[in-house]
N, CA, C and O atoms as CSV, one atom per row, in Angstrom:
chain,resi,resn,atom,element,x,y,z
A,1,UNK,N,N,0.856,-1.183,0.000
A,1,UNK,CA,C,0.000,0.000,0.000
A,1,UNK,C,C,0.897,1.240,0.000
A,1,UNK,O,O,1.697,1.508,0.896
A,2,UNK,N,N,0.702,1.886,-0.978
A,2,UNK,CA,C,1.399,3.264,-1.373
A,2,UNK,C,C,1.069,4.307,-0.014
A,2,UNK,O,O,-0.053,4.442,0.474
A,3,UNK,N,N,2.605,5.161,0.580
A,3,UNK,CA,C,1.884,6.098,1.511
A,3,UNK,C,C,0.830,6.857,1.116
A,3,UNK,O,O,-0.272,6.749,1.656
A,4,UNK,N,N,1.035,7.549,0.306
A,4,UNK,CA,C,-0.834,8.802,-0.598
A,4,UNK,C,C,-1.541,7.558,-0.036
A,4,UNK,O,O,-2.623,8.094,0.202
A,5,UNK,N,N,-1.645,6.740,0.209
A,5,UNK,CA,C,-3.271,6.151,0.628
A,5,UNK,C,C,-3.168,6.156,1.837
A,5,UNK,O,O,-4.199,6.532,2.394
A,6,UNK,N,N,-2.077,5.806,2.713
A,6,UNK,CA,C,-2.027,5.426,4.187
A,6,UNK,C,C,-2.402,6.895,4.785
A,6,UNK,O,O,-3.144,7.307,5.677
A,7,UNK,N,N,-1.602,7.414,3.938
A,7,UNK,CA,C,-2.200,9.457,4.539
A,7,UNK,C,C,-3.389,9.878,4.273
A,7,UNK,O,O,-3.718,10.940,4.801
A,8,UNK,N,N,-4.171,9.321,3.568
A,8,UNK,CA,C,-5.723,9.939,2.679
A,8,UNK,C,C,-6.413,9.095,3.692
A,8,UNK,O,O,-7.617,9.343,3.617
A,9,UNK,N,N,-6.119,8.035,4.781
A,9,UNK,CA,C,-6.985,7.713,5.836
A,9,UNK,C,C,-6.536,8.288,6.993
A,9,UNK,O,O,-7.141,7.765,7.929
A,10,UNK,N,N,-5.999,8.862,7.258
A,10,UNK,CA,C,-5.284,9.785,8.317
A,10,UNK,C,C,-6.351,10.526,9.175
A,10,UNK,O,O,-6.716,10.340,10.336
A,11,UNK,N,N,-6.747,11.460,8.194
A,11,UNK,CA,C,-7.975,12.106,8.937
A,11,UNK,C,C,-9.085,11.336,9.470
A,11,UNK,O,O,-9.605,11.490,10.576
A,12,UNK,N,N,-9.470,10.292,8.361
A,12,UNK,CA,C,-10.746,9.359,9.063
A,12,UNK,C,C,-10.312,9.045,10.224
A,12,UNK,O,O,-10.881,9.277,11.291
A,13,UNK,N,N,-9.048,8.379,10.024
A,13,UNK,CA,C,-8.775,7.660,11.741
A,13,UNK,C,C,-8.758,9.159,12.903
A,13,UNK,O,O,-9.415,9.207,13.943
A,14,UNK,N,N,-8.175,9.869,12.575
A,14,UNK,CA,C,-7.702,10.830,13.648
A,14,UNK,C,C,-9.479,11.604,14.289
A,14,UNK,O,O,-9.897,12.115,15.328
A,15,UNK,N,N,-9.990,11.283,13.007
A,15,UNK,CA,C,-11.465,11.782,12.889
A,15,UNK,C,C,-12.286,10.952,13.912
A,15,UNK,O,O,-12.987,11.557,14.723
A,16,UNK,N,N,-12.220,9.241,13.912
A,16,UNK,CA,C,-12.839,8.706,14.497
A,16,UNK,C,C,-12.218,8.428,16.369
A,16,UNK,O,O,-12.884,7.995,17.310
A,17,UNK,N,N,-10.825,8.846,16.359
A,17,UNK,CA,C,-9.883,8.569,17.712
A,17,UNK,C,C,-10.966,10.030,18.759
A,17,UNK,O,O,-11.284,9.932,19.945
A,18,UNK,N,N,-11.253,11.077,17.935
A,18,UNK,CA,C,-11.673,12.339,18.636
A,18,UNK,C,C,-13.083,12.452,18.793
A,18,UNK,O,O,-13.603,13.386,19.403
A,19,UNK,N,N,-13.816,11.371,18.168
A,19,UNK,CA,C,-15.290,11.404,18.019
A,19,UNK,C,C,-15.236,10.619,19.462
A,19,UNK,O,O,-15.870,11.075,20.413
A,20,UNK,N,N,-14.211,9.044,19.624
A,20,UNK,CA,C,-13.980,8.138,20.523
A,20,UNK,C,C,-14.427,8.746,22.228
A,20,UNK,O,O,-15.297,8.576,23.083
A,21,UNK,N,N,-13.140,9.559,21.982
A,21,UNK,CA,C,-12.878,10.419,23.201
A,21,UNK,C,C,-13.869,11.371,23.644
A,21,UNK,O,O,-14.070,11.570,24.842
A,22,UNK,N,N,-14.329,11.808,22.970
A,22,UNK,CA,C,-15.272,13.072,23.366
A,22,UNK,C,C,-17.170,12.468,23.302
A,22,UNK,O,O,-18.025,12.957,24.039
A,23,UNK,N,N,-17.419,11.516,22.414
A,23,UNK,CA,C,-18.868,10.998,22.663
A,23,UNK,C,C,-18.624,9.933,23.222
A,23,UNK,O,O,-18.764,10.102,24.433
A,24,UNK,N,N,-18.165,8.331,22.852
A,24,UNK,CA,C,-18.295,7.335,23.311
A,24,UNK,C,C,-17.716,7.177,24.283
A,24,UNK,O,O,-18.557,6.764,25.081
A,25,UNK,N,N,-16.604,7.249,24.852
A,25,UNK,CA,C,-15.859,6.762,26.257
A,25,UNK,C,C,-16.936,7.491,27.517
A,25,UNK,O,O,-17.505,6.710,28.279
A,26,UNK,N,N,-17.148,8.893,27.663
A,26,UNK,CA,C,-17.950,10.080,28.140
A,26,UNK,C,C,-19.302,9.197,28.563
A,26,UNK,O,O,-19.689,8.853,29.680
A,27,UNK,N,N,-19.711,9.027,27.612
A,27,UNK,CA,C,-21.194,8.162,27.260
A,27,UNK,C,C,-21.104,6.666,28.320
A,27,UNK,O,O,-21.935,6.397,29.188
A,28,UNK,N,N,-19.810,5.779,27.953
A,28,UNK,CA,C,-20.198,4.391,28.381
A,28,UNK,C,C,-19.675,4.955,30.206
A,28,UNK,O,O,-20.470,4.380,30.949
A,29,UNK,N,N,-19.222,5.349,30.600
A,29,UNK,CA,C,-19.249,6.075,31.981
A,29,UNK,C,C,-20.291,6.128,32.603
A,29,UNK,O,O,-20.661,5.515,33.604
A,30,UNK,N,N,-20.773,6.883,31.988
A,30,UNK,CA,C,-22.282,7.509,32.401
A,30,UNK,C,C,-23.260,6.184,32.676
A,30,UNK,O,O,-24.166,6.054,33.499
A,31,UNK,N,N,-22.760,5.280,31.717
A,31,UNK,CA,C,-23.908,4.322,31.777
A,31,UNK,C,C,-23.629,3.068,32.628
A,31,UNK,O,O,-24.347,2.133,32.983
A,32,UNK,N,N,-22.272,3.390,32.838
A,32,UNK,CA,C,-22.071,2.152,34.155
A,32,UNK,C,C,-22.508,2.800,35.714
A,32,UNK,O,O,-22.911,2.244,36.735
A,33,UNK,N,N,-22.210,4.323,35.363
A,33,UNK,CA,C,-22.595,4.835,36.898
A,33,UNK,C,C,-24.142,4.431,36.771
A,33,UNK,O,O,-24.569,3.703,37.667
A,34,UNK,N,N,-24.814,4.726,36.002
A,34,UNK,CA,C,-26.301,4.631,36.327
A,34,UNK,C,C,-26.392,3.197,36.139
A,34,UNK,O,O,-27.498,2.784,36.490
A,35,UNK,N,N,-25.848,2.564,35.837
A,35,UNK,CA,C,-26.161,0.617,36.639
A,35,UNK,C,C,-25.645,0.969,37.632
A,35,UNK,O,O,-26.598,1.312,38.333
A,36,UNK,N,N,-24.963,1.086,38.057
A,36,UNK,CA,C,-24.661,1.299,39.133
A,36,UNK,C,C,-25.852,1.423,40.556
A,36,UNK,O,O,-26.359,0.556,41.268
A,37,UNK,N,N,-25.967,2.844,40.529
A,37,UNK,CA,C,-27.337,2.922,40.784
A,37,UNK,C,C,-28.416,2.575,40.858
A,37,UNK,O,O,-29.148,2.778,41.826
A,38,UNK,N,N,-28.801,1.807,39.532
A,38,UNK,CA,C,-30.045,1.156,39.414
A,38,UNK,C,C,-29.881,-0.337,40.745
A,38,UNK,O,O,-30.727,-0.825,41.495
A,39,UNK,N,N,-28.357,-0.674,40.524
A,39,UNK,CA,C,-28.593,-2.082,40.881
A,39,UNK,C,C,-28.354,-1.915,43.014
A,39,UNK,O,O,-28.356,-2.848,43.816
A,40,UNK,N,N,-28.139,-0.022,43.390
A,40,UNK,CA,C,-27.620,0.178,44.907
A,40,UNK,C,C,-29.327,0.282,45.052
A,40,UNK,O,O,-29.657,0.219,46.236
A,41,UNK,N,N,-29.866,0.349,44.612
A,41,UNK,CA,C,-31.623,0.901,45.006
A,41,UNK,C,C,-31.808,-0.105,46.119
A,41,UNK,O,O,-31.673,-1.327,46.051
A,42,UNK,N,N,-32.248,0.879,47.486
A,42,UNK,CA,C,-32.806,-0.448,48.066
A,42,UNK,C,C,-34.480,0.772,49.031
A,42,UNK,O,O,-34.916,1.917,49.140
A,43,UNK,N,N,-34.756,-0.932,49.519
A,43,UNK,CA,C,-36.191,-0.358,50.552
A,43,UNK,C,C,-36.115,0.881,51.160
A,43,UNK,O,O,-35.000,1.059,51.649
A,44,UNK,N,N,-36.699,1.589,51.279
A,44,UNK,CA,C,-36.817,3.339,51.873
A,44,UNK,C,C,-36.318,4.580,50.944
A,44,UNK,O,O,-36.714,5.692,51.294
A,45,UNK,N,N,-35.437,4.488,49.722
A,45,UNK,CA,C,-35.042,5.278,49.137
A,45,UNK,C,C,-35.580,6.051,48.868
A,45,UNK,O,O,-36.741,5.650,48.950
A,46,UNK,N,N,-35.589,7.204,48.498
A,46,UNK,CA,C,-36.457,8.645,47.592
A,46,UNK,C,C,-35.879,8.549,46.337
A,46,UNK,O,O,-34.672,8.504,46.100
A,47,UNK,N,N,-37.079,8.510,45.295
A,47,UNK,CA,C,-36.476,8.530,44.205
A,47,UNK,C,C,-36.796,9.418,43.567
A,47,UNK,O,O,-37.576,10.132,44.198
A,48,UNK,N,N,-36.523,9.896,42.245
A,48,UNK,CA,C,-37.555,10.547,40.982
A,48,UNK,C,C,-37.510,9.642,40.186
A,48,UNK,O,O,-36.846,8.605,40.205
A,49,UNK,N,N,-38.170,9.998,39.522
A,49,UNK,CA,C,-38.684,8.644,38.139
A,49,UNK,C,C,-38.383,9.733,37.148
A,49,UNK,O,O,-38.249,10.928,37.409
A,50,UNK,N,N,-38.240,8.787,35.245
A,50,UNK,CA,C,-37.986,9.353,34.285
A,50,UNK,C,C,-38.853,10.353,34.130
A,50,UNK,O,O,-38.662,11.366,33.457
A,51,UNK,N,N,-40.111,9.992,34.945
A,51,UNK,CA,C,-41.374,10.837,34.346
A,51,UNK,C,C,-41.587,11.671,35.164
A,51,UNK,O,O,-42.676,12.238,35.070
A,52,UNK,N,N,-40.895,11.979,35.999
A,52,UNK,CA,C,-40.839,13.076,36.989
A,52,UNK,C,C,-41.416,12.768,38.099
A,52,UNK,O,O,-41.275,13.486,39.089
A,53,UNK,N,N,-42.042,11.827,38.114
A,53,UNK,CA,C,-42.540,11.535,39.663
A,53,UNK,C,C,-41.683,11.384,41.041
A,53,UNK,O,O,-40.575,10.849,40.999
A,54,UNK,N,N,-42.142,11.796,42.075
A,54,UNK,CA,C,-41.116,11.594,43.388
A,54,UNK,C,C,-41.864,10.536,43.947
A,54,UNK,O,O,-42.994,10.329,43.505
A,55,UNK,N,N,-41.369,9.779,44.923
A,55,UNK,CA,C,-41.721,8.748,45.426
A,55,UNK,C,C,-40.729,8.035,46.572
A,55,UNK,O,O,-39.630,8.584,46.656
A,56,UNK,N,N,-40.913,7.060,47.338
A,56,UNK,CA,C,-40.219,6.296,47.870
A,56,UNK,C,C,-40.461,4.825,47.827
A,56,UNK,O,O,-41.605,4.396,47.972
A,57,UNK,N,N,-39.317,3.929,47.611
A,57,UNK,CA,C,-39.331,2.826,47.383
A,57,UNK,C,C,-39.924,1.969,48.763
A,57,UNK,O,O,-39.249,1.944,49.792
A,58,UNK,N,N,-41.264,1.268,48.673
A,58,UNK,CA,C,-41.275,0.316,49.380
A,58,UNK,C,C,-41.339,-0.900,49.165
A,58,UNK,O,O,-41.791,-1.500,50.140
A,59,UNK,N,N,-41.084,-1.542,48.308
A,59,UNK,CA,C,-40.950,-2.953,47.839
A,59,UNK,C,C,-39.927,-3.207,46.810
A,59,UNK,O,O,-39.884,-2.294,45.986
A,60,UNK,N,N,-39.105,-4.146,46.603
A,60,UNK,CA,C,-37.980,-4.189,45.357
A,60,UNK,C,C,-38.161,-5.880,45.596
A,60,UNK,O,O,-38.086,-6.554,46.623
A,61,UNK,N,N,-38.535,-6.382,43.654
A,61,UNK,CA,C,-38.214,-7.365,43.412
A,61,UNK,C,C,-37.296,-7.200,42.398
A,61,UNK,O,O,-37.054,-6.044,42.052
A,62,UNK,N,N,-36.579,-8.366,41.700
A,62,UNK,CA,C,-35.859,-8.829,40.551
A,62,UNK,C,C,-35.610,-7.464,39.752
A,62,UNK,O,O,-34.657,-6.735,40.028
A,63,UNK,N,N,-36.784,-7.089,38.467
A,63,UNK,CA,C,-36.594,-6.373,38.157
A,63,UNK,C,C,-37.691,-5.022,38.130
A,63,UNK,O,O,-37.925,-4.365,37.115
A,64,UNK,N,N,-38.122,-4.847,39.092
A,64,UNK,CA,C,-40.023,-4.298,39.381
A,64,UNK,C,C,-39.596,-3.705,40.817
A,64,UNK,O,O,-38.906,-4.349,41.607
A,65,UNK,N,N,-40.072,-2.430,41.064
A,65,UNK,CA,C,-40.013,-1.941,42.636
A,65,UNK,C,C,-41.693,-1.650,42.338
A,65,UNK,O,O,-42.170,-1.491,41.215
A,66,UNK,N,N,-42.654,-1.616,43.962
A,66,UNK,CA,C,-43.303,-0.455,44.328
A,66,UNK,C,C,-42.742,0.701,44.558
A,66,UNK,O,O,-41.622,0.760,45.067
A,67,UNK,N,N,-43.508,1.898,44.182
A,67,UNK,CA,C,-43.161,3.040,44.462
A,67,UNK,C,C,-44.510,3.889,45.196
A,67,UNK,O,O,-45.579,4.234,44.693
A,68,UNK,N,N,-44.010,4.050,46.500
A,68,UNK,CA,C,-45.113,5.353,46.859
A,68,UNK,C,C,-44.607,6.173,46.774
A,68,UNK,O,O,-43.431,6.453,47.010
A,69,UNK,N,N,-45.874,7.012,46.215
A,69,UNK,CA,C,-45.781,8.762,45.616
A,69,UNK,C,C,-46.935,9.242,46.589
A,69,UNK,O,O,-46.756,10.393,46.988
A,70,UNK,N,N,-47.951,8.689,47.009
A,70,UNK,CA,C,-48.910,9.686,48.303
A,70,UNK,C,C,-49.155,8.581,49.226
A,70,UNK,O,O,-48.547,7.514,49.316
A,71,UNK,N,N,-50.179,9.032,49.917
A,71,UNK,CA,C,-50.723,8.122,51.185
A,71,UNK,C,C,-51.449,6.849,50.557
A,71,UNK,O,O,-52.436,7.087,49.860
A,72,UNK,N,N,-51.152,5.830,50.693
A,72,UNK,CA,C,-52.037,4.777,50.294
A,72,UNK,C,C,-51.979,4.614,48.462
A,72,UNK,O,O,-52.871,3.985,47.893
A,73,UNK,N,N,-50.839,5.253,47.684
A,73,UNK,CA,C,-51.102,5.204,46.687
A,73,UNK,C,C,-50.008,4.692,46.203
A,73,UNK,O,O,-49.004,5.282,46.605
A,74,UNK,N,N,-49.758,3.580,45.299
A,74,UNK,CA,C,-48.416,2.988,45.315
A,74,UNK,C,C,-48.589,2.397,43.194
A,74,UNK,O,O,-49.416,1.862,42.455
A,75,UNK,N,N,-47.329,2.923,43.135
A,75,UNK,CA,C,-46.810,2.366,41.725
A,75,UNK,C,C,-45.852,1.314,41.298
A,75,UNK,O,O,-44.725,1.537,41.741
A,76,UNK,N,N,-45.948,0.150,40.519
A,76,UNK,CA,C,-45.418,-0.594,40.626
A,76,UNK,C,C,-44.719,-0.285,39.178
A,76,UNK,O,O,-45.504,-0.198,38.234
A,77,UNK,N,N,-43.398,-0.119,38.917
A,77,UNK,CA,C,-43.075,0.290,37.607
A,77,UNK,C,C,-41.395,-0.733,37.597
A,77,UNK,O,O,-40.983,-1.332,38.591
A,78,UNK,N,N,-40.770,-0.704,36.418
A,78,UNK,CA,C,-39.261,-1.444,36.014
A,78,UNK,C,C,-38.041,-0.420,37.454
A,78,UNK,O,O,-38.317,0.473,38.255
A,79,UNK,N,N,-37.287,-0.854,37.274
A,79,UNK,CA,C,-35.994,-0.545,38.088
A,79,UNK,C,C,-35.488,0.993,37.053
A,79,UNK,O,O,-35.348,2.093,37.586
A,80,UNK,N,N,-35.277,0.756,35.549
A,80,UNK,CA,C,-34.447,1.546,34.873
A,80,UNK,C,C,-35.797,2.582,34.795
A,80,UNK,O,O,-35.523,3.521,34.047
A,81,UNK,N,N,-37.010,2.673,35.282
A,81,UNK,CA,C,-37.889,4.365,35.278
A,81,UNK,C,C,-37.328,5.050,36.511
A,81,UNK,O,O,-37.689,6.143,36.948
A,82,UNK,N,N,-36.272,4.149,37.072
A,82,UNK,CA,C,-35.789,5.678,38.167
A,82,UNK,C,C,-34.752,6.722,37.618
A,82,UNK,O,O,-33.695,6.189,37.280
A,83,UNK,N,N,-34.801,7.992,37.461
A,83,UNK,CA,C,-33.639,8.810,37.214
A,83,UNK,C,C,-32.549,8.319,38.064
A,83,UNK,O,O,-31.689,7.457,37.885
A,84,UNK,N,N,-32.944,9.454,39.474
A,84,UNK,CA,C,-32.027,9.287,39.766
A,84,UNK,C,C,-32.739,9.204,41.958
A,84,UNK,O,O,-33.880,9.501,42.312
A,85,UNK,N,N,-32.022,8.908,42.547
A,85,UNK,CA,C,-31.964,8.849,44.294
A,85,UNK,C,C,-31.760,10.299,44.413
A,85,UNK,O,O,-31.022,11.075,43.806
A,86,UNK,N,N,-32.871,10.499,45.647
A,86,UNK,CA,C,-32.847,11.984,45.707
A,86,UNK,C,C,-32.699,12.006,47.451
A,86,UNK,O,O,-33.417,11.574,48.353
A,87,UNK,N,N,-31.268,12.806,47.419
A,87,UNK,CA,C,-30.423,12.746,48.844
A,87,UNK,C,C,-31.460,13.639,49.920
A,87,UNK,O,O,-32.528,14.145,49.577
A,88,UNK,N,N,-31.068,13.675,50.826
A,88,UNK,CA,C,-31.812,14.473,51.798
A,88,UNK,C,C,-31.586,15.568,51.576
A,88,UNK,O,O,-32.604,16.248,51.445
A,89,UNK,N,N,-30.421,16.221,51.439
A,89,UNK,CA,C,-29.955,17.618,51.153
A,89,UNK,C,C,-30.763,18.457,49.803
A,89,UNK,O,O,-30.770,19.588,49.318
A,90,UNK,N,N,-31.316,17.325,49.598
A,90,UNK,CA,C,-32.073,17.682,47.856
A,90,UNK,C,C,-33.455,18.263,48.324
A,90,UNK,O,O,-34.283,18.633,47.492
């Protein structure tokens, strides 16, 4: 393979090393912290949900929690509809 070709992919690669760094590595982070999370959830937590709901966890199976959001009113939804644990300081 003639260099003029090894150099005419130069940019693609250098193109795809900076796309690497700046979206994908950034990205798969993010997504181990939030397993992360998903999998520390336990009984009593405060959560928010994707859908904005607040609530606290009173039941956790497999892959399904209850969630109460009022008095006597309870949602049973997947593990991954929680955003995020909402600290006391919050």
């Amino acid at each position: 393979m003639p260099l003029e070709q090894i150099a005419g992919f130069l940019p693609l690669i250098l193109l795809f090393v900076i796309f690497y760094f700046l979206l994908i590595r950034p990205q798969q982070g993010q997504q181990k912290k939030r397993k992360e999370m998903l999998a520390s959830l336990q009984k009593g937590d405060r959560v928010l949900t994707i859908g904005g709901i607040f609530g606290m966890i009173k039941e956790i199976k497999d892959d399904s929690i209850i969630l109460r959001i009022a008095d006597n009113v309870n949602v049973k939804m997947t593990r991954t509809g929680v955003d995020r644990i909402i600290k006391d300081e919050e």
